[in-house]
C-alpha positions in Angstrom: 9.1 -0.4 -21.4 5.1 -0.8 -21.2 5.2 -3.6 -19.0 7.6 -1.8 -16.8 4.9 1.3 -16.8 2.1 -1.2 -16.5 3.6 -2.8 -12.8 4.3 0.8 -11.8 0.6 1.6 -12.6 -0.4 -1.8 -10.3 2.0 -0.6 -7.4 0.2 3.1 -7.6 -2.8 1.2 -7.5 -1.9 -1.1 -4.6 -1.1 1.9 -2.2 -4.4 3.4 -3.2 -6.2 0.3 -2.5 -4.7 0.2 1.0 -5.5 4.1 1.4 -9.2 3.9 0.5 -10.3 0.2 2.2 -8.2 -0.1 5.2 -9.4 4.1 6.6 -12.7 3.4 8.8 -13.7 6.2 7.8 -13.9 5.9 4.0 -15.6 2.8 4.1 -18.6 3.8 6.3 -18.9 6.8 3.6 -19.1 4.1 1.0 -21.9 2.7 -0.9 -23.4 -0.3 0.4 -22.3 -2.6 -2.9 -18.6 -1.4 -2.7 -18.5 -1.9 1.8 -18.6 -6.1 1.1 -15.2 -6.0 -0.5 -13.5 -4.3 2.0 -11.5 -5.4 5.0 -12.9 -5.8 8.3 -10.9 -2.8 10.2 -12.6 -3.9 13.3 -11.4 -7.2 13.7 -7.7 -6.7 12.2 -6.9 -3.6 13.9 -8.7 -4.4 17.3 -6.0 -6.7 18.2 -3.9 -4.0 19.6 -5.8 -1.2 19.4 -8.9 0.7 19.0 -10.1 1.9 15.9 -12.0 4.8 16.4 -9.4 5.9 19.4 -6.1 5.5 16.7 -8.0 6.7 13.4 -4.9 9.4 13.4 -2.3 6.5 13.6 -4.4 4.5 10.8 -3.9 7.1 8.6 -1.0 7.9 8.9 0.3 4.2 8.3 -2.0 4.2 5.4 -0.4 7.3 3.5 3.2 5.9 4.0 2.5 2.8 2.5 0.8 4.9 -0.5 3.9 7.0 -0.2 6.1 3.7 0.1 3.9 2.3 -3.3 4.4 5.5 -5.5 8.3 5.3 -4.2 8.4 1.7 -5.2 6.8 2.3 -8.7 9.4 5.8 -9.5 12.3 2.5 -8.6 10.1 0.3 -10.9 10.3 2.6 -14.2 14.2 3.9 -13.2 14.9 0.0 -13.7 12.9 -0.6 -17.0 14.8 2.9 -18.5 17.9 0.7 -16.7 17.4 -2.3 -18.5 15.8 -1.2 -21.9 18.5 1.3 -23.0 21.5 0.1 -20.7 20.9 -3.5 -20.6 20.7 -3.8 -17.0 19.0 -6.7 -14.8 15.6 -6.7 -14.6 14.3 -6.6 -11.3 10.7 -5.4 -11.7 9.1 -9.1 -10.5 11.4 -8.5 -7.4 10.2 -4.7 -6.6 6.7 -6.1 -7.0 7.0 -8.9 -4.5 8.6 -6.5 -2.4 5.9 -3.4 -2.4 3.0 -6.7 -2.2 5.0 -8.2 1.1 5.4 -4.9 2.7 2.1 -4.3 3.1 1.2 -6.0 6.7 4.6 -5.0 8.1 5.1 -1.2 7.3 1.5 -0.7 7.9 1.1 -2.7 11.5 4.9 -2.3 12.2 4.3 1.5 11.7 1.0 1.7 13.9 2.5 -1.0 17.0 5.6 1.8 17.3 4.0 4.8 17.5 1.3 3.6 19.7 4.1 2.3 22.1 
């Protein structure tokens, strides 16, 4: 059951990584030792649209993928109490690839719709 708790703990901590580095507006707040790790906003997003014009549609997409993370790591312990006490599959590599491959879709996917 701890390794179960431990990859619902790194899907938590996925959606808050995409919260805090992909907002433009957190990073400029940053410290100057913590800004070199984090993504470029201005050449990913500028693609298809303008940063400081769509910060409200950046944000948004950001807090349903944290939303979609702390979903995925509820599904992530329901399936370790599934398959520690009721001998169920165990699927927690699966909801991990899952919640990791979601990220450039929901996020852009999200942001390309409502902007349209």
């Amino acid at each position: 059951m701890f390794v179960f708790f431990v990859a619902a703990i790194a899907e938590i901590i996925l959606g808050l990584f995409v919260y805090t580095f992909f907002d433009p507006e957190k990073v400029k707040k940053m410290p100057p030792l913590l800004r070199w790790m984090c993504v470029d906003l201005d050449s990913a997003d500028s693609a298809f649209l303008d940063p400081e014009k769509h910060l409200y549609l950046i944000k948004k997409a950001n807090k349903i993928f944290l939303k979609f993370c702390i979903l995925s790591a509820l599904a992530t312990l329901i399936n370790g109490i599934l398959h520690v006490y009721f001998n169920l599959i165990d699927l927690k590599e699966v909801l991990i690839i899952i919640t990791v491959l979601a990220v450039i879709p929901l996020r852009y996917g999200y942001i390309f719709l409502m902007k349209w």
